[in-house]
N, C-alpha and C positions, 0 to 999 in steps of 0.2 A: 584545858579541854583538848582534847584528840582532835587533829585537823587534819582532816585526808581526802585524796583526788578523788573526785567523781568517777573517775573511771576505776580506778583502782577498788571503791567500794563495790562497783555493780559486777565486777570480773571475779572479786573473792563472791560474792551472793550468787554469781551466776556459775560457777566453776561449784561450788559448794553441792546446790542441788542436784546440778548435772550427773558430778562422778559420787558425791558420798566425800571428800577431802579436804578439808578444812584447813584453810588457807590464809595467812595474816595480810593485811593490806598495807603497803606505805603507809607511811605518814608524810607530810610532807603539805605546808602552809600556801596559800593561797599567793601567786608571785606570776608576774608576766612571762608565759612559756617561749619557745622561741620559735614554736610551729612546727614543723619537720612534715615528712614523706611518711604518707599510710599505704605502703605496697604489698602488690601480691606478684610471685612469679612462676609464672609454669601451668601448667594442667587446665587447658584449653579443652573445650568440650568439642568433640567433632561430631561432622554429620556421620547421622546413624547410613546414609546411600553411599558408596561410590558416585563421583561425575564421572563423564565421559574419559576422563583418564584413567581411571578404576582407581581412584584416590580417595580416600576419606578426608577432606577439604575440615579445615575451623570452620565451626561452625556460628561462626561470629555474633549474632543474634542471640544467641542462648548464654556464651560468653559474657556479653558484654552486660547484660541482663542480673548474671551474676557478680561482676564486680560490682555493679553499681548496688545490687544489694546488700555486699562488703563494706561500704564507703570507704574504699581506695579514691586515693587521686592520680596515681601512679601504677602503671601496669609493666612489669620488664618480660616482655615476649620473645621467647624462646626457639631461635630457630636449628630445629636439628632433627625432627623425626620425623617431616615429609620434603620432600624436596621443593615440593608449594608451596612451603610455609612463609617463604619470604611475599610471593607472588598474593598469597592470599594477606599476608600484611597489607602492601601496598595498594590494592586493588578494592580491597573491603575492611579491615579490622581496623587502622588508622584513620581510617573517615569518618568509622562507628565511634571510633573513641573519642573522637573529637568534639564530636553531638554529646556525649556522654558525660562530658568533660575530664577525662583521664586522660593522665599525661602519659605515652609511652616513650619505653627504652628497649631497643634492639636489645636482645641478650646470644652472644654465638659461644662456639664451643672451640677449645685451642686444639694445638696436633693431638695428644696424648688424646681425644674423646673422638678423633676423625680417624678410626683407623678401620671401622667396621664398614656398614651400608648406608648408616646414619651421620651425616655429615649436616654443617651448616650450609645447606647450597644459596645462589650459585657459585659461590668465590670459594670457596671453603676455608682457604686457610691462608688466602691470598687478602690479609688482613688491610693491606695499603689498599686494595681496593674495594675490602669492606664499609676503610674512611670512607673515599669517595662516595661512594652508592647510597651510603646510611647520612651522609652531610645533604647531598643532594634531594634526597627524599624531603629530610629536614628545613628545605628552604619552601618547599608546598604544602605543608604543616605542620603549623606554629608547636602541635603537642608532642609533635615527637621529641624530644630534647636529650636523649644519650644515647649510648652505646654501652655495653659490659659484656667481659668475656669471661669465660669461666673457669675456675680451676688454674687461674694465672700464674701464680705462685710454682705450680709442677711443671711449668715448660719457660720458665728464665731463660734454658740455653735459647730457646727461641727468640723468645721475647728481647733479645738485647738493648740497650738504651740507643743502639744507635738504629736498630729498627724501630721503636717504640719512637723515635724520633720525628720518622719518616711518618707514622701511622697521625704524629699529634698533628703535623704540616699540614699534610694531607685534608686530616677535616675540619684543620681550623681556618685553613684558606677558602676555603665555602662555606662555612659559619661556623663564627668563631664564640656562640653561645654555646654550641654541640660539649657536652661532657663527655666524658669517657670514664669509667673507674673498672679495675679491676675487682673479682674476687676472688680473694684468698681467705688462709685458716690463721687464726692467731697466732701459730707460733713463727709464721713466717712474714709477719709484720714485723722487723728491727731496722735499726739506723740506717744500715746500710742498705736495704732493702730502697729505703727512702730517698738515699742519697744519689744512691745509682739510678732510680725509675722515677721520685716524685716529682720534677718537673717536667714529667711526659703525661699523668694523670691529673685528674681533676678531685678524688677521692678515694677512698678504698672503703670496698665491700668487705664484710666479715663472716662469714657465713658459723655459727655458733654450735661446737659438738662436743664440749669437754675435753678439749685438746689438752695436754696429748694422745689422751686416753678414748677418742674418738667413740661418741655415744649419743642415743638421746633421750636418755633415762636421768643422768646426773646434771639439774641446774645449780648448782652451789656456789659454782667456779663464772656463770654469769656476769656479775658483777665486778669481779676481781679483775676479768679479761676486756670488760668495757671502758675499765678505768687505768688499764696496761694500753689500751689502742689509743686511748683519746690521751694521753698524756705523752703519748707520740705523734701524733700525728696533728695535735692543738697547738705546737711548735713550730711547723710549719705551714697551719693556716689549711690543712685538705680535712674535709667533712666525715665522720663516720658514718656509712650505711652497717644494719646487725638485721643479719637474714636469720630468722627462725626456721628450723626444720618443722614443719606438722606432716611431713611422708616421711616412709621407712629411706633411712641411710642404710645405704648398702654394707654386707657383711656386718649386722648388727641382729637382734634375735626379731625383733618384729617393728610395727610402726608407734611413734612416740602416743604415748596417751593422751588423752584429753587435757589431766592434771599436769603434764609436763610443757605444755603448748599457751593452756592459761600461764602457767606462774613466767615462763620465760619472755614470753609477749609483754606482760604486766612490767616485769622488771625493765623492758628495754623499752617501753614507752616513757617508763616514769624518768630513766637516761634522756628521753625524748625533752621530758619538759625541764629538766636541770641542765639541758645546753648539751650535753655528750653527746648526741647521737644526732644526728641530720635526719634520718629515716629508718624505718620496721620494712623491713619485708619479710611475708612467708614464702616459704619454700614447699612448694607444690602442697598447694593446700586444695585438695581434692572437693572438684562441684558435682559431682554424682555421688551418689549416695549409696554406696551398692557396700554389700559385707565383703571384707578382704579376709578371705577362708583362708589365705596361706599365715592369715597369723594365729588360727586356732590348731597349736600346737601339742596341746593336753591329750594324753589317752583316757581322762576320766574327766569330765566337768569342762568347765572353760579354764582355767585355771592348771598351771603346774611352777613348780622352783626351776627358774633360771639360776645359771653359775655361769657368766660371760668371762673372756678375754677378748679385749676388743682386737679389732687389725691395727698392728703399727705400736701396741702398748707393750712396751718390753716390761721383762719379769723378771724376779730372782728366786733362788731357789728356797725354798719354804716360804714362799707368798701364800695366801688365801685367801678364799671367801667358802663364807658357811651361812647356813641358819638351822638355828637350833629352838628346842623347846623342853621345858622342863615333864618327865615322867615318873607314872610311879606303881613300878611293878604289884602284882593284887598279891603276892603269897604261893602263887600256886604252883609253882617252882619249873613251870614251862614257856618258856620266853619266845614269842619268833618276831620278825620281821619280815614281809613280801611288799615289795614295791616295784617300779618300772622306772628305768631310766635310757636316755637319749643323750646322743649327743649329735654335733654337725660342726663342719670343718674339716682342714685339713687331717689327714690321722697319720701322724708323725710321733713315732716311739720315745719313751721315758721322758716326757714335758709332764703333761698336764694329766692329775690322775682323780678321776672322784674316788671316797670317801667317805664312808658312814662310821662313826665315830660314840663310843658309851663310856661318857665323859672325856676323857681326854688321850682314851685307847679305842685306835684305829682296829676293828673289826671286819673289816674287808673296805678293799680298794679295787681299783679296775683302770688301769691304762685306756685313755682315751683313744688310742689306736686302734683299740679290742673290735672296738663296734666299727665296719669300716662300711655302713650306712648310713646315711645322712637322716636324721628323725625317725629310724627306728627304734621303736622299743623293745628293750630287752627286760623277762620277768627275772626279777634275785628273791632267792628265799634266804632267810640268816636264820642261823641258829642264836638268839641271844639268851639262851639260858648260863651258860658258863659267865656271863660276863652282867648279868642281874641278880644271879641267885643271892640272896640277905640283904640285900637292897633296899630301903624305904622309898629312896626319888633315886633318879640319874639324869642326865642329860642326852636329849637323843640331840644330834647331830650331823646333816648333811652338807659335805665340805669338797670345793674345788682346789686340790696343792699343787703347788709348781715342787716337783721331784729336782727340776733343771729349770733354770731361769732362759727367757726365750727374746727373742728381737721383736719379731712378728708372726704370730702362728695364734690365729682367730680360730674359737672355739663357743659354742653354747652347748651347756652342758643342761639336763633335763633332769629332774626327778617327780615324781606320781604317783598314783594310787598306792598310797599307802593302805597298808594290810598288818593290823598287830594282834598278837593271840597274847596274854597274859597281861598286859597293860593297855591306856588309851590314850589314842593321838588324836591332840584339837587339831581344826580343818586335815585332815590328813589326804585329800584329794587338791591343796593348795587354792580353795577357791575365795580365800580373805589374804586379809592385811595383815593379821591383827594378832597371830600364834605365833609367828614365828619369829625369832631374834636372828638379823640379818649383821653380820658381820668382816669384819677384813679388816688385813695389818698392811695393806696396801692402796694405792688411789683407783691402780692400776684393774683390779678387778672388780665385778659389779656382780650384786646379789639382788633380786627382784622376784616375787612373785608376780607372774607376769598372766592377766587375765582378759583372754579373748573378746572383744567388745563386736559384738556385727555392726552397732549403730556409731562405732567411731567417729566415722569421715563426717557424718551429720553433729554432732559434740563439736567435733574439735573446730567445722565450719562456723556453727554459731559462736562460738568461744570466742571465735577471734574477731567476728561479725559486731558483738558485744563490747568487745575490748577496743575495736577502731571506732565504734558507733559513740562511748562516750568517750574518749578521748579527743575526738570531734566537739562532743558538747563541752567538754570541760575547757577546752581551746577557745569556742567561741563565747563563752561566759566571760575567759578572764580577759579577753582580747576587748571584750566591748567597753562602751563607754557607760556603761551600767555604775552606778554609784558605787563606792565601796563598800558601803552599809548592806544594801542588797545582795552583793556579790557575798559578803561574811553569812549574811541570813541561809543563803542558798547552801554552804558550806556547811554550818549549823544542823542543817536539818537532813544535811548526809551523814553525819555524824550521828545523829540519831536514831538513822536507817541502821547504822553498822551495831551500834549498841543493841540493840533490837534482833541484828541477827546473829551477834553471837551469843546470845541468851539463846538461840537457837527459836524464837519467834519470827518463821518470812513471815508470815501476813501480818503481824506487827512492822515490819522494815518494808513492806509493801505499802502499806497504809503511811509511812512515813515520807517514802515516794510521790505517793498521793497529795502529801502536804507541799511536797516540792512544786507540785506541777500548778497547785490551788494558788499558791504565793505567787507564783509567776502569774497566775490566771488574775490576780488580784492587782496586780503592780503594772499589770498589759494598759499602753495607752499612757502609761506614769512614769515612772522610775524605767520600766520595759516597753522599746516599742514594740505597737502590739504585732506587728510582722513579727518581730523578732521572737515576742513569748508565743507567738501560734506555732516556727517553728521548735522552741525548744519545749511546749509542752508536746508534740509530734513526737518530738524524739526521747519523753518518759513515757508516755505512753505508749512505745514501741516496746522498750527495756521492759516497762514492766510488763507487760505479755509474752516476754522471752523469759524470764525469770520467776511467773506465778507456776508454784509445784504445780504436779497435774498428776 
């Protein structure tokens, strides 16, 4: 019989409804988890007034409000885009969180992000006396318990072990519980990394983009990278934190989906309870609700074909991505094509060239340089009669080539409104999944039909809302001292929630839910203290109201 995490079943049912994307669940047997860190970091709600400074102050109350709707226990606060931000920590947010019960972590920003107007005030960069200040704080509230800096990794020349030295002194001589961990990107987690800095941290942060190939479209490589960090850093005994992106990474074509934020959360929890990973955090995981119009990029529909090269992904020459779809000229021996295409990025001659392609001859091309507007569209009409005439099917084709293999030169490439005279193109305005065959002989590029969502931020909130919400329950199930019989019943009959929906019956796996909640209501006072089954029937009856379709 299929044995799987409670949370892991309610994150595929709840991801499923949401976007339309069906989604496999762990597996993975009923065993003592080892607990870990449910965090959020960044994207603080401020007040809608200016105070008397003409500042927009946190708005701490509204804040704090939403974490706790999260069920975070760890909050890593951000100090860098008001010069209050620390003042309004100390003075209001650390107090609130405390009431709250969330643990907070200073989070500041290194040289390379202090160059503008936006600085960590007041110390900026004068980090030995950020220990101080952040130690001291920490000795008049128990919740404060770390520090992280950001982007560590890109500023070693700074960071040297013998300042890093100075910085661990510094706050462990006023409490010596204070953490510290950096954040950096996988690839620059190695030995040496470790051997030079890891006795000045307390763990390291990993913040997860498909390194090398910097994205947040591609989860595959997940996995592979969790089990490359912890099999170094399990050596010498320091914790894994795996930051999820749910906001747009920069120089990348828009912000991650709904579908990419579930399944990478899902997979680094399930790290969570197999011992790899210490803590989840998201990454500016947005609590207002408002539509992000710069990512409705399409000139027709919401929807148009992405052709990405990310920043920093080197390339070689006849690399690609394409997608294509099979067609089939009517007879009439007049062929055309009209579509639109964009691109943005730097526009640097003979790289990177799209491509429209009648079967495996290249029918026009266009140097990315052409267009030296960022999301402009540009109309192309093609003549494809010469290259369909006696045809029964062909292959129509849109393809991104590297002419010249490249270091670093980010580019999104567009294509749209599709316009055919003589034959017909399924979604031809790119507004599904499901037509087009997406392709590449490289890791390095990425193909997406990429579709404008207004209600993202509110998905991807709940998504992850769901995902901390039973990973909670499922912790406090296996942690109790609930019999084991009960604890396998409870498993059982998630197991039968999941059968249920992928026969594609929710209100069958809802009604299964149901059964969950009845069994606990049945065993409350018994087997369940009934404190205990009032909260965890609270928290299926929460789930299932975030999950019944509507």
């Amino acid at each position: 019989m299929r044995k799987v995490l409670i949370y892991s079943f309610i994150i595929v049912l709840f991801s499923s409804l949401l976007t339309g994307y069906p989604i496999h669940a762990a597996s993975a047997s009923v065993s003592k988890p080892t607990g870990g860190m449910l965090a959020d970091y960044e994207s603080v709600i401020r007040e809608t007034t200016p105070r008397a400074d003409g500042i927009k102050h946190v708005n701490t109350p509204a804040t704090i409000k939403k974490l706790k709707e999260l069920h975070i226990d760890t909050y890593y606060y951000l100090i860098w885009h008001q010069p209050t931000d620390w003042d309004d920590l100390k003075n209001e947010f650390i107090s609130a969180a405390d009431k709250a019960g969330i643990n907070v972590i200073v989070y500041l920003v290194p040289p390379s992000e202090s160059t503008g107007s936006r600085k960590s005030y007041p110390y900026v960069t004068d980090y030995i006396e950020w220990a101080r200040a952040i130690a001291e704080l920490s000795l008049k509230h128990d919740n404060l318990v770390g520090w992280a800096i950001d982007d560590f990794s890109f500023n070693l020349d700074f960071y040297t072990p013998e300042y890093m030295a100075q910085m661990k002194t510094t706050a462990k001589s006023i409490n010596p519980k204070l953490s510290f961990m950096p954040q950096i990107y996988s690839p620059s987690l190695t030995e040496e990394f470790i051997q030079t800095r890891g006795q000045y941290i307390d763990g390291v942060i990993i913040a997860y983009r498909d390194d090398p190939y910097r994205n947040t479209q591609i989860w595959s490589t997940a996995q592979e990278q969790i089990d490359q960090a912890y099999h170094i850093l399990q050596k010498h005994d320091l914790p894994l934190i795996w930051m999820v992106y749910t906001s747009r990474l920069t120089r990348t074509p828009g912000n991650p989906s709904a579908e990419y934020v579930t399944k990478v959360v899902q997979i680094a929890l399930d790290n969570m309870r197999k011992g790899k990973l210490a803590g989840v955090i998201t990454y500016v995981l947005e609590k207002e609700f408002i539509p992000e119009t710069e990512d409705h990029k399409a000139v027709s529909g919401n929807g148009y074909l992405s052709l990405f090269v990310p920043a920093g992904s080197p390339t070689n020459q006849a690399d690609y991505v394409s997608a294509s779809q099979m067609i089939q000229p009517d007879g009439s021996g007049i062929y055309t094509l009209t579509f639109q295409t964009m691109d943005e990025g730097p526009n640097l001659a003979g790289y990177h060239y799209k491509q429209v392609m009648i079967d495996d001859e290249v029918v026009w091309e266009q140097d990315v340089a052409a267009n030296t507007t960022d999301q402009e569209w540009d109309k192309v009409v093609l003549d494809l009669t010469p290259y369909l005439t006696g045809k029964s099917q062909a292959k129509l084709t849109f393809r991104l080539y590297e002419k010249n293999g490249v270091k670093n030169f980010y580019n999104n490439i567009g294509f749209d409104a599709l316009e055919a005279n003589g034959f017909t193109i399924l979604d031809k305005d790119f507004e599904r999944k499901s037509n087009w065959e997406i392709s590449r002989n490289y890791s390095g590029l990425i193909g997406e039909i990429l579709i404008y969502d207004p209600h993202r931020r509110m998905k991807v909130f709940y998504a992850v809302k769901v995902s901390y919400l039973t990973y909670d329950l499922y912790d406090q199930i296996v942690q109790s001292e609930v019999q084991l019989g009960v604890k396998h019943s409870l498993v059982v009959k998630i197991d039968q929630a999941l059968t249920e929906y992928y026969a594609k019956h929710p209100k069958k796996a809802l009604n299964r839910l149901n059964a969950l909640k009845n069994e606990m209501n049945d065993q409350a006072g018994k087997a369940i203290p009934q404190e205990t089954a009032d909260q965890w029937t609270s928290a299926i009856t929460l789930i299932s109201s975030m999950i019944t379709p509507r």
